[in-house]
C-alpha positions as CSV (number, residue, x, y, z in Angstrom):
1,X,-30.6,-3.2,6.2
2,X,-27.4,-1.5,6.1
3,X,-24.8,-1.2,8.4
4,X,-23.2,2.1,7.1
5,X,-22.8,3.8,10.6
6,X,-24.1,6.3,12.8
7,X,-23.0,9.7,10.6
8,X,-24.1,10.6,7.1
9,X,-27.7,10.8,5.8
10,X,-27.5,10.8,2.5
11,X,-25.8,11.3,-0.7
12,X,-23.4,9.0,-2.6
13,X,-20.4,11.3,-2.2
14,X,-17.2,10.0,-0.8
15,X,-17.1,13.7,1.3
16,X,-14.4,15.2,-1.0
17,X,-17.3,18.2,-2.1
18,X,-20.3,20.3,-2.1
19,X,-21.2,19.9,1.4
20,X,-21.1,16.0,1.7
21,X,-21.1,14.5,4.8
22,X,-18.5,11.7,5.6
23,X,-19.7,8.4,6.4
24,X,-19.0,6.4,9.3
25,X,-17.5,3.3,8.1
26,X,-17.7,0.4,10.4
27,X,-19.9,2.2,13.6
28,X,-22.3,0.6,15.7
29,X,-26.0,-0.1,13.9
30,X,-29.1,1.8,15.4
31,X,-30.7,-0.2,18.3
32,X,-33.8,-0.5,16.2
33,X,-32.2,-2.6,14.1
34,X,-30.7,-4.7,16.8
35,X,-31.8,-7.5,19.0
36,X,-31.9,-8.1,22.3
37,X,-31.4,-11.5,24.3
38,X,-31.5,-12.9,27.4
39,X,-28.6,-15.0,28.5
40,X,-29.3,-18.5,29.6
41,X,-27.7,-18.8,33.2
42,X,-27.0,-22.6,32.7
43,X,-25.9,-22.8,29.7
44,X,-23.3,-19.6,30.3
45,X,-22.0,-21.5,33.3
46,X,-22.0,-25.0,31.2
47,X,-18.1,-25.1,30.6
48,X,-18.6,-25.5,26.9
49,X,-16.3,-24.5,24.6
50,X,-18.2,-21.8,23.0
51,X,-19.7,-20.8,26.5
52,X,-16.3,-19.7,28.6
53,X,-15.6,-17.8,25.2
54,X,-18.4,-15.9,25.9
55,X,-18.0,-15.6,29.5
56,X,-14.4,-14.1,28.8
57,X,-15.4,-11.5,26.2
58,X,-18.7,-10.8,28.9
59,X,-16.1,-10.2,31.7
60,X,-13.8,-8.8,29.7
61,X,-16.0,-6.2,29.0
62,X,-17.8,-5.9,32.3
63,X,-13.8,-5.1,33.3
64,X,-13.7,-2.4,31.4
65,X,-16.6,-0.8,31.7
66,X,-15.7,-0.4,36.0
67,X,-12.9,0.0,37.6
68,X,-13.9,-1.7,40.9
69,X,-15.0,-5.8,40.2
70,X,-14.0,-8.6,42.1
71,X,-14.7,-12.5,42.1
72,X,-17.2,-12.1,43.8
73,X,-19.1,-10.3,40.8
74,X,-18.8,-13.2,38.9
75,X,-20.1,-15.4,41.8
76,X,-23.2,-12.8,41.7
77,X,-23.5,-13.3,38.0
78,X,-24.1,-16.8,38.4
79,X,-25.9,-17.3,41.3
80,X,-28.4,-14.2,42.0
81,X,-31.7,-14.1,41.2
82,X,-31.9,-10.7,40.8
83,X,-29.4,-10.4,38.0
84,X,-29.4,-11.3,34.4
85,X,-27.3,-11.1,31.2
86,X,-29.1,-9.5,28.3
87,X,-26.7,-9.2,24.7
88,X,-27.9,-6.6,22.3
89,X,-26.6,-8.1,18.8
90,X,-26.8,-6.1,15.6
91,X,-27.9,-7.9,12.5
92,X,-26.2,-10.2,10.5
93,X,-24.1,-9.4,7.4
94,X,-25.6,-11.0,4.1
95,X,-22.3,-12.6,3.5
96,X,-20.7,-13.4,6.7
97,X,-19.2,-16.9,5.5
98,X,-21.7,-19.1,6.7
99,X,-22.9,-21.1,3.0
């Protein structure tokens, strides 16, 4: 699937006439097309490498999306029961430099 963005239909048009619409260039892809994934609490709180990366873009994040967080939101993260970490990624780009 493409990832062409969230405005635009149809048409080939770059938007310059009759009536096109502009595409989106680089927007978010629709949730359908997304996955969703649950978090492993051990392995985010593992102290690899690639883990605290991921903990500092997740906190990062959680930061600014509210204005009030303390440590002790990060000592919930971890340790609660009651609360998980879910990602929602979009799909992959055919050529993302992997091969």
């Amino acid at each position: 699937r493409r990832r062409t963005g969230l405005l635009g239909g149809g048409g080939s048009g770059s938007g310059s006439g009759g009536g096109a619409v502009a595409r989106l260039r680089g927007g978010a892809p629709a949730p359908s097309e997304c996955e969703l994934y649950s978090v492993n609490r051990d392995a985010l709180f593992s102290y690899h490498k690639l883990s605290e990366s991921f903990l500092q873009k997740l906190m990062g994040l959680y930061t600014c999306a509210h204005y009030k967080n303390s440590p002790n939101d990060l000592q919930m993260l971890s340790d609660a029961p009651a609360h998980s970490v879910f990602v929602l990624l979009g799909p992959r780009a055919e050529n993302d430099g992997g091969g």
